[in-house]
C-alpha positions, 0 to 999 in steps of 0.5 A, a space after each residue: 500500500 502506498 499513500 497517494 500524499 507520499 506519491 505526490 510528495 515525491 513528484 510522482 503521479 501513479 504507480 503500476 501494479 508490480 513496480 519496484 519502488 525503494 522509499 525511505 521509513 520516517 515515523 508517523 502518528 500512527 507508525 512507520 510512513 514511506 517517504 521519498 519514493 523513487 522507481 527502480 
């Protein structure tokens, strides 16, 4: 799963279904959030 804010924040504007991503983990109010995603 991937939040469309974190896609945005990272200037992308759509993922495909079995694209590979690398992303870097901040801690959230609720956990863990994906930050700076970038396709590999």
């Amino acid at each position: 799963f991937v939040h469309a804010s974190a896609l945005e924040a990272s200037g992308l504007r759509l993922l495909e279904p079995g694209q590979r991503v690398e992303f870097d983990l901040e801690a959230g109010r609720n956990g863990q959030e994906a930050h700076r995603l970038r396709i590999v």
